[in-house]
VOGU-3710 file (C-alpha; in Angstrom, 3 decimals, decimal comma):
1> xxxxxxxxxx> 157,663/87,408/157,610  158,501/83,282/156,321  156,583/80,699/156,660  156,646/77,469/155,947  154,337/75,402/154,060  154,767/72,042/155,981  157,174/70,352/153,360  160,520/72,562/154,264  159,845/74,928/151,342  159,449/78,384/152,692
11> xxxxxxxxxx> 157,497/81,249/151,565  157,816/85,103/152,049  154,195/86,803/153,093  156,353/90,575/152,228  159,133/91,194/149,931  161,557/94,044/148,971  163,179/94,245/145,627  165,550/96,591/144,149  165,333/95,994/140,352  167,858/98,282/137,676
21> xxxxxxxxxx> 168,518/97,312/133,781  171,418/98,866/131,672  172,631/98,320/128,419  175,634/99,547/126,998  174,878/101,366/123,500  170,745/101,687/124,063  170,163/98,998/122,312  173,361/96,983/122,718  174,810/94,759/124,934  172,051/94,958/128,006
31> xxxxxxxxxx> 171,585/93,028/131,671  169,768/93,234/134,879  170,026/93,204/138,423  167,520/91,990/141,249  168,087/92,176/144,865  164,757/90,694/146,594  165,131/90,747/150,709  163,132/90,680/153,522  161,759/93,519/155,251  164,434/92,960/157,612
41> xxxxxxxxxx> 167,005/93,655/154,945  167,961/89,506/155,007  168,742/88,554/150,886  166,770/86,294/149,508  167,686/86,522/145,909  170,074/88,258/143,819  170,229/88,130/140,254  172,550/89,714/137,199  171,499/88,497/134,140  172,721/89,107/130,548
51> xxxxxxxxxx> 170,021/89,471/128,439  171,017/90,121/125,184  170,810/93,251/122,919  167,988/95,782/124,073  167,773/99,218/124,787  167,740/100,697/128,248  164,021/100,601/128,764  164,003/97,183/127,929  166,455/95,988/130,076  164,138/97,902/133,049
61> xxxxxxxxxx> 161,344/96,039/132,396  163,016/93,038/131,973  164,561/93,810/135,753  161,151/94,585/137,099  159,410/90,919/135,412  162,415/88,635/137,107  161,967/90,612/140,461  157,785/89,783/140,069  158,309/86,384/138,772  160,947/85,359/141,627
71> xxxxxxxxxx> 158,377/86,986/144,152  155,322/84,621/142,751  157,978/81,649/143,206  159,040/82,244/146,845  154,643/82,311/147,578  155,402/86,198/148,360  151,969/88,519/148,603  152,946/91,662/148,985  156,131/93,352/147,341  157,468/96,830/147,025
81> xxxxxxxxxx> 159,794/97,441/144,458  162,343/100,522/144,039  163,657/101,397/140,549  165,721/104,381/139,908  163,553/104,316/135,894  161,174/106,975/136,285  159,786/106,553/133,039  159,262/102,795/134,417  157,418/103,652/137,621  155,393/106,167/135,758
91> xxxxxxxxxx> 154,121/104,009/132,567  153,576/100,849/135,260  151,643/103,201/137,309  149,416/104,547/134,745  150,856/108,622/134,545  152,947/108,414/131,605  151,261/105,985/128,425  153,439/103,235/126,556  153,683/104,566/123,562  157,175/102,546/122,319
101> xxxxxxxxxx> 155,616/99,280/120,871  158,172/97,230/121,336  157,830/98,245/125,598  153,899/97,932/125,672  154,142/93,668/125,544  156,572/94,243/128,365  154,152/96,622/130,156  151,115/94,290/129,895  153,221/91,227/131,303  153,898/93,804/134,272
111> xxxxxxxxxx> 150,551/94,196/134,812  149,430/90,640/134,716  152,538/89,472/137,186  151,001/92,764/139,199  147,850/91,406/139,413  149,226/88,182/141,056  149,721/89,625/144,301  147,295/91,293/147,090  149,918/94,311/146,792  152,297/95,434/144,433
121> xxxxxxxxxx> 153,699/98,709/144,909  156,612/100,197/142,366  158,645/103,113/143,850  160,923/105,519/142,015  164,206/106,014/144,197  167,098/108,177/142,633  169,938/106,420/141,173  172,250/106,909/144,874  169,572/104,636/146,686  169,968/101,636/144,168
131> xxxxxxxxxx> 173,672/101,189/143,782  173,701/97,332/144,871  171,068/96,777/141,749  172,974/99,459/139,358  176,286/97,097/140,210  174,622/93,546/139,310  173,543/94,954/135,875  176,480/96,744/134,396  178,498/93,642/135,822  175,698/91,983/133,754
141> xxxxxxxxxx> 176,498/93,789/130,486  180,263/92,865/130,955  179,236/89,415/131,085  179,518/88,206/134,508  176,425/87,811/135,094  175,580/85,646/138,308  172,029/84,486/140,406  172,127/83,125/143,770  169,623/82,555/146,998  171,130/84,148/150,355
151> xxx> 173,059/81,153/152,437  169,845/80,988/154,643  167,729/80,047/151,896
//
């Protein structure tokens, strides 16, 4: 559902985002890919981003931070995410511990973006149900990377 705040910004009470990270080398050359849309299926948001050298859990996390951190700046309150990282869903969700330092900073900045919404729910989905997200961040790794709001945004 949108609303709008009175001054022609618009917010989105419920969001869906398809988040995926890759890097080519793990670490090496690494990028992500965010596709946040309505429940409707309308895009808000997609996003392939370079982001450097990092390994593939990284470059999940990473993906899973920009999907929160877009969600917080479109006034969204409840978001469910799909990632095809098992480890990802499971360390975010408590079953599996963080025990790679360099992921746990990565974890607790999950947790605090979590916290910023009424609901925050992270699904795993198998690899076949996030293509559009897999696409945005190997094209991301090749160096195209590209962000844009949907036309009706």
């Amino acid at each position: 559902m949108m609303e709008n705040k009175g001054s022609g910004d618009l917010t989105y009470r419920t969001l869906i985002a398809y988040t995926d990270g890759a890097s080519q080398g793990n670490p090496g050359p690494a990028g992500i890919g965010v596709i946040i849309a309505q429940p409707d299926g309308v895009i808000v948001k997609v996003l392939s981003e370079a982001i450097g050298r990092a390994t593939n859990n990284v470059a999940e996390y990473t993906a899973l931070i920009r999907a929160l951190e877009e969600a917080i700046s479109l006034g969204c309150a409840d978001i469910e995410i799909y990632s095809d990282s098992e480890l990802l869903v499971r360390q975010v969700a408590g079953s599996y511990k963080v025990r790679q330092p360099h992921l746990y900073p990565l974890y607790q900045k999950v947790q605090l973006l979590r916290s910023k919404f009424q609901r925050a729910q992270l699904t795993y989905v198998p690899r076949e149900s996030n293509q559009e997200a897999d696409s945005l961040s190997k094209r991301a790794v090749r160096g195209k990377s590209d962000s844009h709001n949907s036309p009706s945004t």
